[in-house]
C-alpha positions, 0 to 999 in steps of 0.5 A: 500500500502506498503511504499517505504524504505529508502534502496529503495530509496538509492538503486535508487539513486545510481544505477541512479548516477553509471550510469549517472557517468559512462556515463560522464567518458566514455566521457572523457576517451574515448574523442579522439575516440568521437572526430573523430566519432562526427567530421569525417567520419568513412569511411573515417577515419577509419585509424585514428579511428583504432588508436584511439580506443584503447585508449577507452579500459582502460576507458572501463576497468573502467567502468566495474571496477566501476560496478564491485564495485556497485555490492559489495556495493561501491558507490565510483564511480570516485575513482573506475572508475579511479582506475580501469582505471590505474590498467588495463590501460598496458593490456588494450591498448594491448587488444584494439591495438591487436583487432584494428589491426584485424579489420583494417586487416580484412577491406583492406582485404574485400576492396581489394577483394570486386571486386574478383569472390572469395569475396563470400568465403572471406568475410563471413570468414572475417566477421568472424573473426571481430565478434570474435575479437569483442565478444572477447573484451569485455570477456577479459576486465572483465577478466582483471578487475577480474583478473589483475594479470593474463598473458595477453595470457591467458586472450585473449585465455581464452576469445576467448574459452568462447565467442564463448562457451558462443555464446548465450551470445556473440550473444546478446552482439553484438546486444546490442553493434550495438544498441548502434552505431546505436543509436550513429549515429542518437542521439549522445547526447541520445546515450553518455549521457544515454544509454552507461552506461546501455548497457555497464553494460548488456555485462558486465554482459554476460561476467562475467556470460561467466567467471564464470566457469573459476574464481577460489576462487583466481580470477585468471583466468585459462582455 
């Protein structure tokens, strides 16, 4: 039998701390939006959680900061997670705010014209637009961490074109993402305590992938 190395070893290790870390951060930064899912419910707080969830997103950032650097070889987890945290916390706000208020649109609309003869045509486009705005969110938060001097237009539009030309990649994201709040609902502590880091790393990963063609050697990103 072949002996396990040391670099094995070291590459376990920190691939296990990188995601135990990861969880913990997301924890704090995401602390308010935590708070109102453990404590109240979504039904009827949703008000408050469309507030709320914006400020998730910078945390979000840091995290895929932190995966980013992993990948490069920097174990450096909570430097790289709070610097990518401060790094793109301006655009990051936007982006979380901006998809906060289409979601919050798209609910009063579906409540207001649930009881219509033409909820049939209405919901589904609804429906619609939430997946995008959803399978957007996490494309343009790696586009901000690998390139955060670019304008934050060109960052949504060139999000929204490759999640739905990536829809394959955006499709399984979305199912990972329901996972995980599903998970959330019936096993809060599995769900923020293990399973966020390594579901939040495989979007990452397709949203990256999805950025690939549109990266160019000086990390700006462009359509």
């Amino acid at each position: 039998m072949r002996r396990v190395t040391h670099d094995t070893y070291a590459n376990i290790f920190s691939t296990v701390y990188l995601g135990l870390m990861v969880n913990l951060l997301l924890l704090i930064g995401c602390a308010p939006l935590v708070f109102l899912l453990l404590t109240t419910d979504p039904v009827m707080s949703w008000p408050l959680l469309a507030i709320a969830a914006p400020l998730a997103a910078p945390a979000l950032a840091g995290a895929l900061t932190a995966f980013r650097a992993h990948g490069l070889g920097d174990g450096r987890v909570i430097r790289t997670f709070w610097a990518g945290w401060r790094a793109s916390a301006p655009k990051a706000l936007v982006i979380g705010a901006l998809v906060a208020v289409v979601l919050a649109i798209v609910v009063v609309d579906v409540r207001a014209v649930s009881a219509a003869s033409w909820a049939v045509v209405v919901v589904p486009l609804c429906a619609t637009v939430a997946l995008l705005a959803l399978a957007t969110t996490p494309v343009a938060l790696t586009a901000l961490v690998e390139a955060p001097g670019t304008p934050l237009r060109v960052l949504l539009s060139t999000a929204a074109v490759l999640a739905v030309r990536r829809w394959y990649l955006s499709a399984v994201s979305l199912l990972v993402l329901a996972g995980q709040a599903v998970l959330f609902t019936t096993s809060p502590a599995l769900a923020l305590g293990l399973t966020a880091a390594p579901a939040l790393y495989l979007v990452w990963a397709n949203a990256r992938f999805a950025l690939r063609p549109v990266l160019p050697a000086d990390a700006t990103v462009a359509v």
